[in-house]
C-alpha positions in Angstrom: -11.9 -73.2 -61.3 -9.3 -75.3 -63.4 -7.1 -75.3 -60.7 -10.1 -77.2 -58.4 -11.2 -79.6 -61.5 -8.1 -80.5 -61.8 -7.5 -81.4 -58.1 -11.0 -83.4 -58.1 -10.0 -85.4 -61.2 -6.6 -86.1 -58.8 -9.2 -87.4 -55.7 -11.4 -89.2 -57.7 -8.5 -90.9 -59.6 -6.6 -91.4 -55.8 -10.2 -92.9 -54.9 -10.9 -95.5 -57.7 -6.8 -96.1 -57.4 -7.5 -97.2 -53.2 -11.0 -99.1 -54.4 -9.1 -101.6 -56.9 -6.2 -101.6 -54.3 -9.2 -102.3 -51.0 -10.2 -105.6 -53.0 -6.6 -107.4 -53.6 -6.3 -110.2 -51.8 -2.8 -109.5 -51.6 -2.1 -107.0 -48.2 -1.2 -103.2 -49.6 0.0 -101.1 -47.2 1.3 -97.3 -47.8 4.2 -95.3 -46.4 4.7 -91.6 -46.2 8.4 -90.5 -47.0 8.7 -90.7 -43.0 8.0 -94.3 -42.6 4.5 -93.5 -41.3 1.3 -95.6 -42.5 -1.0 -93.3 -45.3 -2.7 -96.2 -45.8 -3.6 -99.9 -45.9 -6.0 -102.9 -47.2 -8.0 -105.2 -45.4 -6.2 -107.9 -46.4 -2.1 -105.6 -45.0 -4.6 -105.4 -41.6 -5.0 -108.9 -40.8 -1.3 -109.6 -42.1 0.7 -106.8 -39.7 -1.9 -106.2 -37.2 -2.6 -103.2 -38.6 -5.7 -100.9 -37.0 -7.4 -98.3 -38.0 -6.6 -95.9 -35.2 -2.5 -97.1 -36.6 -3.4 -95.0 -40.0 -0.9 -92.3 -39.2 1.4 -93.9 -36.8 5.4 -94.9 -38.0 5.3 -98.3 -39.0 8.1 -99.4 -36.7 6.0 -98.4 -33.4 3.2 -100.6 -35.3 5.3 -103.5 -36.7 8.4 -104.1 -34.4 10.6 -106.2 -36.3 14.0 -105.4 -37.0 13.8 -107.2 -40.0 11.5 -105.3 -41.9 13.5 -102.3 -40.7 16.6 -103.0 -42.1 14.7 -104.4 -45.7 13.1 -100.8 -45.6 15.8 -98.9 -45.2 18.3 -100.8 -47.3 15.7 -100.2 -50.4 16.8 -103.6 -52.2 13.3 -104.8 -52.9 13.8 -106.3 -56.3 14.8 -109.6 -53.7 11.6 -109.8 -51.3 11.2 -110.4 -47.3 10.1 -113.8 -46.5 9.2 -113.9 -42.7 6.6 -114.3 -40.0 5.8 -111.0 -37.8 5.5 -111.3 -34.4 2.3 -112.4 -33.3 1.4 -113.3 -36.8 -0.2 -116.8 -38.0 1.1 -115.9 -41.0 4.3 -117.0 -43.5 5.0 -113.9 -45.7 6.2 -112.3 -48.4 6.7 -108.8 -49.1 7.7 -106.8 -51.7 8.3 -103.2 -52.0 8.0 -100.2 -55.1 8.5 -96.4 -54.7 6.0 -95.0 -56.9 7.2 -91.7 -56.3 9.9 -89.7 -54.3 7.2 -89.3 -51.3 5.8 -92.6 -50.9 6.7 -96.4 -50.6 4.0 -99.2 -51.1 4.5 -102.9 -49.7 2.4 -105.7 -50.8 2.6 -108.7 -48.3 1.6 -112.3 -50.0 0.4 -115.1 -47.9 2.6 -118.0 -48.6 1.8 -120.2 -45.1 -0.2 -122.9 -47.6 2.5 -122.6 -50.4 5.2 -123.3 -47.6 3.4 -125.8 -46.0 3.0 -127.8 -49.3 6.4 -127.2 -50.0 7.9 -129.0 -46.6 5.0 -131.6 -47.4 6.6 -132.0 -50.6 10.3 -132.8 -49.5 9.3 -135.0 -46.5 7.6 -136.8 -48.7 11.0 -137.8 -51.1 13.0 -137.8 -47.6 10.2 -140.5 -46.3 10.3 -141.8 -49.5 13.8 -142.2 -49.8 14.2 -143.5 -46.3 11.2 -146.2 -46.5 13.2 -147.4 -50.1 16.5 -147.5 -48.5 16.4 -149.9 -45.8 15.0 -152.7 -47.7 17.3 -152.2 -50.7 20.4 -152.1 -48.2 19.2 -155.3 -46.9 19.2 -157.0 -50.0 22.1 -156.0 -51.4 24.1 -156.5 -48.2 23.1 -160.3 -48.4 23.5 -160.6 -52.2 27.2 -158.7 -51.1 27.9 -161.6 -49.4 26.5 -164.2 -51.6 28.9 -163.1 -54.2 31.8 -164.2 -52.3 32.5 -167.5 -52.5 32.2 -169.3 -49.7 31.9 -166.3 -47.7 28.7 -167.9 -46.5 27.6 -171.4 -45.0 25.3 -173.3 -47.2 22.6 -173.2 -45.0 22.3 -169.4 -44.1 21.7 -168.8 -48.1 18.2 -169.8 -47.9 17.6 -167.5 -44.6 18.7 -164.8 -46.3 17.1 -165.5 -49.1 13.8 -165.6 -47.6 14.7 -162.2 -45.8 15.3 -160.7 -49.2 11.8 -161.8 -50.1 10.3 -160.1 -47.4 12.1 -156.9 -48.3 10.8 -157.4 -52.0 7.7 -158.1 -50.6 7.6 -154.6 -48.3 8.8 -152.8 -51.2 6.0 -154.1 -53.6 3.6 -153.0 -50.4 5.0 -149.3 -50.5 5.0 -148.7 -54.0 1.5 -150.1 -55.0 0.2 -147.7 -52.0 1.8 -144.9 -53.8 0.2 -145.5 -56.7 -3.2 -146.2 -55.1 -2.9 -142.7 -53.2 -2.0 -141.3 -55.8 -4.8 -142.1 -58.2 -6.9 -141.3 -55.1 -5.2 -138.0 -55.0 -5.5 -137.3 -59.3 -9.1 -138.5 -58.6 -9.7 -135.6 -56.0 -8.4 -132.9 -58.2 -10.9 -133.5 -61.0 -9.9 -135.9 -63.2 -13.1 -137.8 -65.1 -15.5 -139.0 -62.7 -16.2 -142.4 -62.4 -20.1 -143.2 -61.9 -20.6 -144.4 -58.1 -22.1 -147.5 -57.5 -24.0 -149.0 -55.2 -22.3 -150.9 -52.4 -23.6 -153.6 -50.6 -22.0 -152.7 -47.1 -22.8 -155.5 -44.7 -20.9 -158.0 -47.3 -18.3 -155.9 -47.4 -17.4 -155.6 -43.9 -18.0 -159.0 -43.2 -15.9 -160.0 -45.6 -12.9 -157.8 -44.7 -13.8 -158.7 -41.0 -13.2 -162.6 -42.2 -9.8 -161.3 -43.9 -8.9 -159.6 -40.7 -9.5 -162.9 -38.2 -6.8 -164.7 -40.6 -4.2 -161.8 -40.4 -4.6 -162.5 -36.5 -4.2 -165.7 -36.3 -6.1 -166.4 -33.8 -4.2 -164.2 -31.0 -7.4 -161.9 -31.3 -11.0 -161.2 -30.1 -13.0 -160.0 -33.6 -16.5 -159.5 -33.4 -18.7 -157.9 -36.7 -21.9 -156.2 -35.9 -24.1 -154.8 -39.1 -27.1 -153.7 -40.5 -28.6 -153.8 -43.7 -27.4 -150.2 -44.9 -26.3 -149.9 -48.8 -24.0 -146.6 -49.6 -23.7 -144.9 -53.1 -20.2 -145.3 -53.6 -16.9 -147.3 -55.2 -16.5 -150.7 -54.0 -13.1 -150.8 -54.3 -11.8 -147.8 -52.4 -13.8 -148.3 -49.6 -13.5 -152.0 -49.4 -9.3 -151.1 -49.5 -10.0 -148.2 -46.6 -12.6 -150.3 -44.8 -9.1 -153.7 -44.5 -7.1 -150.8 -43.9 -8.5 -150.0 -40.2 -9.3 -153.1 -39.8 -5.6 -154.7 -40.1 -4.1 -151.5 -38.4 -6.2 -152.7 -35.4 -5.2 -156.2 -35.5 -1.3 -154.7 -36.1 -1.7 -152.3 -33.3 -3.4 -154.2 -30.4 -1.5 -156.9 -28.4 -2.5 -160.7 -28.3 -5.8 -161.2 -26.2 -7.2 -158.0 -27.0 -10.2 -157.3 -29.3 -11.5 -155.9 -32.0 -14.8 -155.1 -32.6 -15.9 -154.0 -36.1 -19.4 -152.3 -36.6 -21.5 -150.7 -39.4 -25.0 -149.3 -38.7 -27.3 -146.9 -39.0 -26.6 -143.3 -36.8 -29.1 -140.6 -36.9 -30.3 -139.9 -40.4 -26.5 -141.6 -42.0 -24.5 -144.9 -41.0 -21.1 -145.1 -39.8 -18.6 -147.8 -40.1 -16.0 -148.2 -36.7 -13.1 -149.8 -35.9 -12.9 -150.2 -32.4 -9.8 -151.9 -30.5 -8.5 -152.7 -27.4 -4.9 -152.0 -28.5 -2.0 -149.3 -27.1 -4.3 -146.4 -28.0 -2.4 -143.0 -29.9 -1.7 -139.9 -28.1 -4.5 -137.2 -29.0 -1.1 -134.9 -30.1 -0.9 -137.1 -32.5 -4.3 -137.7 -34.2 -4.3 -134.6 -36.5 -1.3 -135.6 -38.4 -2.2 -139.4 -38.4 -3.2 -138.9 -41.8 -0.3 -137.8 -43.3 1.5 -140.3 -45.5 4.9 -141.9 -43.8 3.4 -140.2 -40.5 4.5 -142.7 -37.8 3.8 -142.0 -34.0 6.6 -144.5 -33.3 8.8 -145.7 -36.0 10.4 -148.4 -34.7 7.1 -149.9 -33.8 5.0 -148.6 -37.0 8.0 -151.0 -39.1 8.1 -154.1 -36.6 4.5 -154.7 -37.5 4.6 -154.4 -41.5 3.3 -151.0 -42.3 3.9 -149.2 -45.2 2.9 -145.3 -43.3 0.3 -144.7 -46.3 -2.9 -146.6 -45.4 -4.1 -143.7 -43.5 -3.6 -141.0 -46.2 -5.0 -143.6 -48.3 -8.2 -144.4 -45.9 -8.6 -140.0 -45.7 -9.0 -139.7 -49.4 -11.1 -142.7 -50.0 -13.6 -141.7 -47.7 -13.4 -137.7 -49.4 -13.9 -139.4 -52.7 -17.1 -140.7 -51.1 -19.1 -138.6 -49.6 -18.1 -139.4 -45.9 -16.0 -138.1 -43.2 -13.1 -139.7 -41.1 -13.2 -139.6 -37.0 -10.4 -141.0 -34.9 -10.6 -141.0 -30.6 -7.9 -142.5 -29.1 -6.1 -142.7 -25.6 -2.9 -143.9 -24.8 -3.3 -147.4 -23.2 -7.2 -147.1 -23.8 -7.4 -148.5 -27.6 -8.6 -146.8 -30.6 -11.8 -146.5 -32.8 -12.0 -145.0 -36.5 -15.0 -144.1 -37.8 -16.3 -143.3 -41.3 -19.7 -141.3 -41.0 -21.8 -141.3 -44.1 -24.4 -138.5 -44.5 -28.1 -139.4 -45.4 -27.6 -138.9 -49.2 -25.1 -141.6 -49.5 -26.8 -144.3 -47.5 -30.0 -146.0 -48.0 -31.8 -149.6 -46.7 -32.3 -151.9 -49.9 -36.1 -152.8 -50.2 -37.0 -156.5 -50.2 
């Protein structure tokens, strides 16, 4: 009788052990002395493929990848395996203890997110450094030159001077977006609220429609079309995401074409679109358009003025207020961004 309490306090101990171990999110997966699978998690299923009718099988006939072989069988697991199975959606990273002489227990860590952050990370100081670079090389070539006497005639001074201003100008454009997405971005992650307000819309657009016609210059078709829909909201952010779209479209679509800028009421919300005539975006594309420096062609994205951040910036601004960002675009077909507000941020003023 000792003999079988004893094994029962061993099963049920073995039980609660596998309960705490079913509700990791990390993936848990055990190995018999023989490489074959005692055991795994929900969360070990989803990261190797594993299935329930696998319980028993050798690993290796289950996950094929030398890899993981030859990190098994070399038994250095105090440096972990970083690598996506086949098959697998998945970045991950396992590491490995013995607990005993008969069994080995991996626990696989998602890490896709953490990488993807990562890369987001160091093409931002790459675009960063990139974006900096070309304007400060301008400027110092021509103030190079200017410190040679007589190196250059009189009257190319004040060209390049004016140059230089333009790259002082473009440089001042890129850094106070950086600091405006970046407020955007601190504002996202919780820092004090600020109290929303309530935003006369059809001002708004019109006046940032009247901004837009003098960017053009003329060499564009503009039209404004609004209703009398107010939004709970912060003036300032939308009116900066609102001149955004609107002077991406004027940069964007060739001389002749048009732009027609609207804001009215859609079901039980409004919306806000930006619709142009211009040289339209590969649908590829669209998902990462709100990246920050994400250009779908450089050369072109820089010839117009751009900074690569008004995007990013428009994606958090309309987060921060209650709305949601659409973009359908064709190449050669034009363009239209929309920002849909939901019913409990828009109302009609009563007169």
């Amino acid at each position: 009788h000792e003999d079988e309490r004893k094994a029962k306090r061993i099963r049920d101990r073995d039980f609660r052990y596998r309960q705490t171990l079913a509700l990791m999110p990390q993936g848990v997966t055990i190995l018999r002395e023989d490489w074959s699978i005692e055991w795994v998690n929900e969360a070990a299923g989803r990261h190797l493929g594993i299935l329930p009718e696998d319980i028993g099988k050798l690993l290796f006939d289950v996950v094929r990848d030398e890899r993981m072989r030859r990190w098994l069988f070399s038994r250095e697991f105090e440096k972990p395996l970083v690598m996506t199975p086949e098959g697998s959606p998945f970045i991950l990273e396992f590491t490995a203890v013995a607990p005993d002489l008969r069994h080995t227990m991996i626990v696989s860590h998602d890490v896709t997110e953490r990488r993807r952050l990562d890369d987001m990370r160091r093409d931002f100081v790459a675009n960063v450094s990139h974006e900096l670079r070309t304007p400060l090389t301008v400027i110092g070539g021509f103030l190079d030159m200017e410190c040679e006497k007589g190196a250059v005639p009189e009257e190319m001074i004040e060209y390049h001077r004016s140059l230089m201003r333009e790259q002082t100008r473009r440089m001042k454009s890129i850094l106070d977006d950086l600091l405006t997405l970046s407020k955007l971005e601190n504002k996202d992650e919780g820092a004090a609220p600020e109290e929303p307000e309530v935003v006369a819309m059809p001002k708004l657009v019109e006046d940032v429609v009247r901004e837009g016609r003098a960017l053009s210059m003329g060499r564009h078709e503009i039209t404004c079309e609004v209703e009398d829909v107010s939004v709970i909201g912060y003036a300032d952010e939308l009116r900066s995401a609102v001149m955004n779209l609107v002077s991406n479209a004027v940069r964007y679509t060739p001389e002749g074409g048009t732009v027609a800028v609207t804001w009215k009421r859609v079901g039980t919300g409004a919306v806000l679109a930006v619709k142009d005539t211009g040289i339209g975006i590969d649908p590829k594309h669209i998902p990462r358009l709100t990246e920050r420096f994400y250009r779908v062609d450089k050369g072109r994205s820089r010839s117009v003025g751009g900074t690569g951040l008004g995007l990013a910036i428009v994606k958090h601004t309309v987060r921060r207020n209650g709305a949601t960002l659409e973009i359908e675009s064709a190449p050669g077909k034009g363009s239209t961004f929309s920002m849909r507000f939901p019913e409990g941020r828009t109302f009609q003023p009563l007169y």
